[in-house]
Structures are given as structure tokens and as C-alpha cells.
N, C-alpha and C positions, 0 to 999 in steps of 0.2 A: 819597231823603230821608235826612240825616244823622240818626242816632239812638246814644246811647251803647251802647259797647262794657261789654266784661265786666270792664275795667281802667279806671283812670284813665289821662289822659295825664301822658308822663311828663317832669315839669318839676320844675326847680329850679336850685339854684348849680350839680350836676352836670350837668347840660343839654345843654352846645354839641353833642356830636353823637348825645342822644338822638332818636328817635323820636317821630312822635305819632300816637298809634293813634286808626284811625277805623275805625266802623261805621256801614253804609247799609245802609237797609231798601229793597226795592223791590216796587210792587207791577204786575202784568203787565194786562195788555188783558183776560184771562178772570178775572182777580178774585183769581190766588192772588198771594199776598203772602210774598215771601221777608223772614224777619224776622230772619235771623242768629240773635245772643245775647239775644234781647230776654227770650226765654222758650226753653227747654227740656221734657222729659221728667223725670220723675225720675230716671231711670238713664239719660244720654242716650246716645239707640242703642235703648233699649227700650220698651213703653209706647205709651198713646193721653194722657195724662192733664198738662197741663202743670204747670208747676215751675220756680221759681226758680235758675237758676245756682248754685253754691256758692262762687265765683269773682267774681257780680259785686263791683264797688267800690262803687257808687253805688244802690242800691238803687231810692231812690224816682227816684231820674232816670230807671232802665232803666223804672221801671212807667211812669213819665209819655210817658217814647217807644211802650211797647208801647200804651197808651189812644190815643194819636196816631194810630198804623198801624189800630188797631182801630177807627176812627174813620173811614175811608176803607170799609168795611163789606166788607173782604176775603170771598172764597167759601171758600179756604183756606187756612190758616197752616202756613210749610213752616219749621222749624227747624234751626239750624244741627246739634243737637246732639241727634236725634230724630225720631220720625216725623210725618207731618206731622198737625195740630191742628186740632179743629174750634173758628173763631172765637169761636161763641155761646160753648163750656165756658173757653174761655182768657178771655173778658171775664168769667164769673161769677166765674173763677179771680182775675183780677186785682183784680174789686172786694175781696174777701174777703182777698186780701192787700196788698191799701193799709190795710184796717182792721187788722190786723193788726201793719202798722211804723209803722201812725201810734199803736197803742197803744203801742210798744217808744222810740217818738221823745218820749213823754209824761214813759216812766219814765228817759229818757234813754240808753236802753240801745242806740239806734241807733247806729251810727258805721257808717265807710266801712273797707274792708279798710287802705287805707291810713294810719288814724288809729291809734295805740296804745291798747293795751285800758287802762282804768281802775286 
């Protein structure tokens, strides 16, 4: 299943022989669920405890693919970037930070790595 990467794609007038980065989630016959960049560790490589990328672009789009995947009611979440994650903590994790950028999207302090700071 197609799910946002930790970048945008990469388009514009410079384009013609750009790239366009994709990321796929998969989840297996025994239930674990390879989920790439959706979610990490906090230190990724180290750690039980999941964590937003520092890198993604798209914030609430990466959470809206990670509730998708979490939504298929995976047994394990294995990260690209980390060890692997137990489901239940990575859905409380995500509720708590959707509320979180939808406070910062309020005070309009949200943007994409992409967009210029203020």
C-alpha cells in the first residue's frame, strides 16, 4: 500500500529528470506490518518507544498513512528506522500527536520541511 515517504516529491520547473520518491507499507500473512518511514524510535536504531521522523515533510499526511496501516490491526510494527514497535503504544502515540500539530496547525505554526519559515 502506497503511504508517504519522509520527503516530498520532488517537482517543479526543475523537474525533467527529477525523481519521485515513493513509499510502501506492507503488511505480511502473520500480521507484522513493515511500515518504513511512517514512524520511528526516537533515536532511530535505539529504543521501544515510537517518534516522529525529524525529516518528515508532510507531517499530518505521514500520521494519516500511519492510522491507515494501524487500521489493518497489525500484530507488529517493524520500522525502517528502529526496533520493532508494539501497535497498541504507536496508535496511543499517534493519537497524542495528531492533537498535538492540529494545536501547532491552529496557531499556524505548522508547515512542511519544504515551505520557508515565517
Amino acid at each position: 500500500m502506497p503511504t508517504p515517504g519522509h520527503t516530498a516529491p520532488v517537482l517543479g520547473k526543475h523537474s525533467v529528470n527529477a525523481h519521485l520518491l515513493l513509499s510502501v507499507s506492507a503488511l505480511t500473512d502473520h500480521g507484522d506490518l513493515v511500515a518504513g518511514d511512517l514512524v520511528a524510535t526516537p533515536f532511530p536504531g535505539f529504543g521501544k518507544r515510537p517518534a516522529n521522523l525529524p525529516f518528515h515533510d508532510g507531517r499530518l499526511g505521514n500520521l494519516a498513512g500511519l492510522r491507515e496501516m494501524l487500521a489493518l490491526s497489525p500484530t507488529k510494527l517493524h520500522v525502517g528506522h528502529g526496533a520493532p514497535l508494539n501497535p497498541e503504544q504507536v496508535g496511543r502515540w499517534a493519537a497524542a500527536e495528531q492533537r498535538r500539530l492540529d494545536r501547532l496547525a491552529v496557531r499556524g505554526r505548522l508547515r512542511t520541511k519544504s515551505e520557508p519559515a515565517a
